[in-house]
C-alpha positions as CSV (number, residue, x, y, z in Angstrom):
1,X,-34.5,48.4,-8.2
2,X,-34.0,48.9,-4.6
3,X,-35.5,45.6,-3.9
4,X,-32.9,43.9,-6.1
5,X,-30.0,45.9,-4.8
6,X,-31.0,44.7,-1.6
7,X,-31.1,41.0,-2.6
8,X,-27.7,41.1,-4.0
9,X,-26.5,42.6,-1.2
10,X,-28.0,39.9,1.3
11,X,-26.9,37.5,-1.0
12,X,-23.2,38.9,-1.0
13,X,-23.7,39.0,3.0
14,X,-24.4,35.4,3.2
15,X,-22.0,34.1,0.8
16,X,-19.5,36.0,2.9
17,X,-20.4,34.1,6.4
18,X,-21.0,31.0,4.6
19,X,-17.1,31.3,3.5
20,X,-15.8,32.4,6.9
21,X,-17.3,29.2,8.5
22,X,-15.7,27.0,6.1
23,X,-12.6,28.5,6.6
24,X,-12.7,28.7,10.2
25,X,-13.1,24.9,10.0
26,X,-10.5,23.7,7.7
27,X,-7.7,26.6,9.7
28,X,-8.5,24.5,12.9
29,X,-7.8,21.2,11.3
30,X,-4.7,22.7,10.0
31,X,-3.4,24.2,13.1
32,X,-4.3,20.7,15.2
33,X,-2.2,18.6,12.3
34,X,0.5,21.0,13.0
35,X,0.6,20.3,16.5
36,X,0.8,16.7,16.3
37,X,3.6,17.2,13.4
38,X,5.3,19.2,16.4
39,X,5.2,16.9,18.9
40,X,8.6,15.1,19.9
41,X,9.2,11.5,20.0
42,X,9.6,11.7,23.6
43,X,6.4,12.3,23.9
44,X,4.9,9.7,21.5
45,X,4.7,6.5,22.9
46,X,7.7,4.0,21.7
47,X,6.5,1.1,19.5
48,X,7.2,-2.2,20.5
49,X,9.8,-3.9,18.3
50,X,9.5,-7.1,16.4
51,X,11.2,-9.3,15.3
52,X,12.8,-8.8,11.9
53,X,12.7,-12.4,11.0
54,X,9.7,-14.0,10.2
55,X,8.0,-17.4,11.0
56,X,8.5,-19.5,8.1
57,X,5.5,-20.3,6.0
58,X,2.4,-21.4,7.5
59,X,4.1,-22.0,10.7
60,X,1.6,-19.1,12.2
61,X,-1.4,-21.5,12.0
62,X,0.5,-23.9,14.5
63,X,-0.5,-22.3,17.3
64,X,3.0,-22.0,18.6
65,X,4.0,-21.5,22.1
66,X,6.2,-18.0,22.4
67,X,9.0,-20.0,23.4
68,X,8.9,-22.3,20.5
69,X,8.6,-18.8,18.3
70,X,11.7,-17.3,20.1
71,X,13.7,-20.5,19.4
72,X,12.4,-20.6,16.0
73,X,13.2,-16.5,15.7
74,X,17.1,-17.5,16.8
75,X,17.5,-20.8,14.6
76,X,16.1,-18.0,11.5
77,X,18.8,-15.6,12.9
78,X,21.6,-17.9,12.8
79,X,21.0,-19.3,9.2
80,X,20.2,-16.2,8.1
81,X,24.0,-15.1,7.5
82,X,24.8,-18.0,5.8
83,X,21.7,-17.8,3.8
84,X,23.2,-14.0,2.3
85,X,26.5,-15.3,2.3
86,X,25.2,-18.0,-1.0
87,X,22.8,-15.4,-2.2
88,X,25.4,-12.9,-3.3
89,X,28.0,-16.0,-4.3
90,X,25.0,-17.1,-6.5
91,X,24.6,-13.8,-7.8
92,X,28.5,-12.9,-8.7
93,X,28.4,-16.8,-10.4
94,X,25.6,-15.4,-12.6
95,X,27.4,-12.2,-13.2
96,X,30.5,-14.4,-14.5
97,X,28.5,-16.7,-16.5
98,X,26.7,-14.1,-18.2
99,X,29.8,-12.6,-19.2
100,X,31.3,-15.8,-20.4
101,X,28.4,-16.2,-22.5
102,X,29.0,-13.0,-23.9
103,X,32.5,-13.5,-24.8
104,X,31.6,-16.0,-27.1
105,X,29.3,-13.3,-29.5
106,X,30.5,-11.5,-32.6
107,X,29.7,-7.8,-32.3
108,X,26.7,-8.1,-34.2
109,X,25.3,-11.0,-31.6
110,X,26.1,-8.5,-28.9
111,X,24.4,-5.2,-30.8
112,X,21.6,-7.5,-31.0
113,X,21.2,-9.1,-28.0
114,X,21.6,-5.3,-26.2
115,X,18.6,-4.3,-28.0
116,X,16.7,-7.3,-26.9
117,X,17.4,-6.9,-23.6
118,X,16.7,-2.8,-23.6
119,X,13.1,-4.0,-25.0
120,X,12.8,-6.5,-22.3
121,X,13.7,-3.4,-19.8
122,X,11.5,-1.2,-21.6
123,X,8.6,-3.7,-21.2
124,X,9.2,-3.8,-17.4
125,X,9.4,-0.3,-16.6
126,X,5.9,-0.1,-18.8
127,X,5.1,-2.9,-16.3
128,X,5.6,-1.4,-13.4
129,X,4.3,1.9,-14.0
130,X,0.8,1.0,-14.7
């Protein structure tokens, strides 16, 4: 009886220190991600922009000179304005053709047609979630 209260109790012992040096691990790792959460940008190192505008497609395999990339980066630049500009007049045609087209429905077209397109949606969003 003794024997096995003393077992248990070595057992308990161990267990304990087994625990504690576990533990005194995973508290360092915490305090040292702390620390780097702390740290101000100032003391980070800045990144080095780039560009926002990209090489068009496979222009990267051309083995282009950087100057021949900068003047490609600015030609990008300038169209790109003009590129948005015809994006969102593209966008508010589509707008007003769609609603044209749905002038022309009874009220049962249109009561139909909304629940096609909420399946459609439906379909997407189960799409994208998986």
């Amino acid at each position: 009886m003794l024997r096995q209260h003393a077992l248990q109790t070595l057992v308990i012992l161990f267990t304990g220190i087994a625990l504690t040096i576990c533990t005194s691990e995973s508290v360092t790792a915490q305090k040292k991600e702390t620390e780097a959460a702390k740290s101000t940008p100032q003391e980070t190192k800045p990144a080095v922009k780039k560009p926002k505008v990209r090489l068009p497609n496979h222009y990267g395999k051309l083995n282009l000179t950087e100057s021949q990339r900068t003047k490609i980066y600015k030609i990008q630049t300038d169209y790109k304005s003009q590129i948005d500009s015809l994006k969102k007049q593209l966008a508010e045609l589509n707008e007003k053709r769609k609603a044209e087209c749905a002038m022309v429905l009874n009220t049962s077209q249109k009561s139909i047609l909304d629940e096609i397109l909420a399946q459609i949606e439906k379909k997407r969003a189960a799409r994208k979630k998986k």
